[in-house]
N, C-alpha and C positions, 0 to 999 in steps of 0.2 A: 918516734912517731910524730908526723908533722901536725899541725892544728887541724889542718883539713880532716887527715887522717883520722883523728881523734875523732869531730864533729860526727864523718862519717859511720864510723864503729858507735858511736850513740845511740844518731838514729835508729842505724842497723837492729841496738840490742832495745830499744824502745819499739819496735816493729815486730823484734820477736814476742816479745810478753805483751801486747796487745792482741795479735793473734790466737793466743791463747784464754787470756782471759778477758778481753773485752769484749761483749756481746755482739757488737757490731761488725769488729774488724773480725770475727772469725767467722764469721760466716760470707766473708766478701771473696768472690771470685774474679777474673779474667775480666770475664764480660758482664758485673754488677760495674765494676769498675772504669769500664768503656768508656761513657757516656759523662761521670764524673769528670775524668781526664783533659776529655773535650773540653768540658766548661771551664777547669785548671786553664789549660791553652791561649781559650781566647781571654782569660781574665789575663795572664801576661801579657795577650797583645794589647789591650789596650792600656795596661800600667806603663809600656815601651812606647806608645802611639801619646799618650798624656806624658811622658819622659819622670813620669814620677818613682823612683829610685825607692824609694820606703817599698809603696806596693810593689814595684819590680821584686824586689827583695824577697818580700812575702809569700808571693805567686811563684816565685820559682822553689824556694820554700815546700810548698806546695804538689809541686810537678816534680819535684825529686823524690818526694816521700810517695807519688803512685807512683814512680819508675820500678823505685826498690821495689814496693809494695807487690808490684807484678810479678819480681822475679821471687821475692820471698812466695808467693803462691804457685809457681811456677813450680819451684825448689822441693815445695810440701808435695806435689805431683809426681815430683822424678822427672823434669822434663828439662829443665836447665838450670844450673845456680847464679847467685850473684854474682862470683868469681867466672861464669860461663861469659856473662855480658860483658863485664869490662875485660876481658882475653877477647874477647868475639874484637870489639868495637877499636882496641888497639893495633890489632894486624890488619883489620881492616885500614884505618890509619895508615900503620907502616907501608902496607901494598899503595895505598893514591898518591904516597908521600916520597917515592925510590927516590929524590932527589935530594934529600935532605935527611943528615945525620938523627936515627932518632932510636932510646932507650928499648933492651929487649924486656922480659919481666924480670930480671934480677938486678933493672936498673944499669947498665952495663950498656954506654952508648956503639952503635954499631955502625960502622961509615954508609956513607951515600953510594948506594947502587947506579945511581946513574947523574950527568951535571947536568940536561938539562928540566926544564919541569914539563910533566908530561898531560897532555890533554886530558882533563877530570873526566870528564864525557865516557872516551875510551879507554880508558883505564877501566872503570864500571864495568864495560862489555867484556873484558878481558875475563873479568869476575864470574863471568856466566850468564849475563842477562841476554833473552833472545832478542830481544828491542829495545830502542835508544828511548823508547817511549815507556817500557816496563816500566819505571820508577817512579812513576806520575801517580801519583793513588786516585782512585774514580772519586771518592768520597769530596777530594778536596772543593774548596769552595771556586766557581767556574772562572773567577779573575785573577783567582790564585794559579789554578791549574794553566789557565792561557801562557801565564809567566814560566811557568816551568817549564811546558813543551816548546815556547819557543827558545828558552834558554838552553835547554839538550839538543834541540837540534841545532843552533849555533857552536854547539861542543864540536861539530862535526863539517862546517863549514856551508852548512844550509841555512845564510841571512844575506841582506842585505849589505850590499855594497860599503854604502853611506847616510849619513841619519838624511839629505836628501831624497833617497830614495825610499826609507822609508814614510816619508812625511808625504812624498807623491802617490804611494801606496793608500794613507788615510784619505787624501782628494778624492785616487780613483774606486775607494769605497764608498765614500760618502755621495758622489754623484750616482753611483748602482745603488745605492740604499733611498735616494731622493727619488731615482726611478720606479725600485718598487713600491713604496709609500706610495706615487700617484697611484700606480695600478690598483693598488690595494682602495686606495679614495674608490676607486670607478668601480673594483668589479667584487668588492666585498669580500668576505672570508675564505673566498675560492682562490683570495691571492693572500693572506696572511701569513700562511708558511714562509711565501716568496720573502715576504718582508723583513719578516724575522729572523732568516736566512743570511741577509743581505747587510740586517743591524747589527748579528754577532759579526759579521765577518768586519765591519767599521768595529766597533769592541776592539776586536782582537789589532787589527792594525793599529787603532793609536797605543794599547799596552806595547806593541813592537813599536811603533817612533818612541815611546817615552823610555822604554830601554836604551835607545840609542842616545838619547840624552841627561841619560844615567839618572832616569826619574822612574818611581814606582809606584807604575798605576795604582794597584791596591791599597799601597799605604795612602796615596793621593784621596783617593775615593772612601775608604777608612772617616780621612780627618774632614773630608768635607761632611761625610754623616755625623759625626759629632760636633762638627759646626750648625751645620742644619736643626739637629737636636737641641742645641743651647739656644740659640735664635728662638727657633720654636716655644721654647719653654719660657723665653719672656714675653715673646706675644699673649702666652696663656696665664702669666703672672700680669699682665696689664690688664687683662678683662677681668681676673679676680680683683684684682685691685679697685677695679671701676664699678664692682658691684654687680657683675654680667657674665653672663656665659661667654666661651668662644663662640659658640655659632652665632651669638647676639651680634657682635663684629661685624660689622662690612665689611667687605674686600679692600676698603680703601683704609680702613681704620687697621686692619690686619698690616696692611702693608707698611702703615706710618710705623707701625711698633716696630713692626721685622727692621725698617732704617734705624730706628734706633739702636735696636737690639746690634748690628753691624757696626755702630758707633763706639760701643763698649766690649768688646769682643776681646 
């Protein structure tokens, strides 16, 4: 048995006897567990987005023991076991992957089905989904979601050309977004929709240029909020400092801190 192995089966029999006798864990379902999960999630993203390797560590940690956690409640249900998920997620594997040699479950490698590599996108659809957009979950966050539906439908040959074109794309948004903005100035909330209509569609075009130059929006937008946030947070450590409220701050006094705070970043 490999270390992995071993770590695993651990876990596994510490999962069992909590559910059992811990007050907590045995009474935790599917969906108490939802909303937990979530928060697991983003605490990885941003251990990955800080590059800090300890919390990374931790957080996933964390997000493997509700994986399990799921399927051990799942298990107590009759609905699937542990062994269901890792056979589920391996042939799934084996099916995206015909192009390259890979182990059946008795370890036992099995040649390559096919030489060349085959379109991720379609491959998926093979699988049964009715649209190239199923796989998109509603829930996701909208800068998140933007990236995905544009990246599935580039699985399929529905992009642009060249990162030219689409950075001509972001122009010819951004001047129909300058347009509705006036109107919206002139005729009031009767053109609001128009506007905000007009902003996501600029949105989503620069998340497609910055695809095309292998840059990602969200992570981009991510780090400027936690840039913004640390800034922020020295501005309001100088007014403590000074004896003062933030709102006591002028605008000019705010903004001298914010330079500074950029200084030391």
């Amino acid at each position: 048995m490999t270390e992995e192995q071993k770590s695993l089966q651990w876990l596994s029999s510490i999962l069992d006897i909590l559910r059992k006798e811990c007050p907590w864990d045995s009474v935790q379902t599917i969906e108490s567990l939802r909303y937990l999960t979530i928060e697991e999630v983003y605490e990885l993203s941003e251990a990955v987005l800080a590059k800090n390797y300890d919390e990374m560590r931790k957080e996933l940690g964390d997000l493997i023991m509700h994986l399990l956690f799921y399927a051990k409640i799942a298990d107590d249900e009759g609905k699937f076991s542990v062994s269901d998920v890792m056979d589920g997620i391996c042939r799934k594997l084996i099916s995206r992957h015909p192009h390259i040699a890979l182990p059946d479950r008795e370890g036992r490698l099995q040649p390559a089905q096919q030489a060349a590599t085959p379109k991720w996108e379609q491959v998926k659809m093979r699988e049964g989904r009715r649209s190239v957009m199923e796989g998109v979950p509603e829930s996701l966050p909208s800068l998140i979601k933007a990236i995905r539906l544009q990246e599935k439908a580039a699985g399929f040959g529905f992009e642009f050309p060249d990162t030219e074109s689409a950075k001509a794309k972001v122009n010819e948004e951004y001047g129909e977004f300058m347009e509705a903005l006036d109107n919206y100035h002139k005729e009031g909330e009767t053109a609001k929709k128009a506007a905000e209509e007009e902003l996501g569609d600029l949105m989503f075009a620069i998340a497609k240029w910055a695809r095309f130059e292998k840059l990602n929006a969200d992570d981009a937008l991510a780090r400027t909020n936690r840039k913004f946030i640390k800034r922020f947070n020295y501005v309001e450590q100088q007014a403590q400092n000074s004896g003062r409220r933030l709102q006591d701050l002028t605008l000019d006094e705010m903004e001298r801190f914010w330079n500074e705070a950029k200084t030391i970043d």
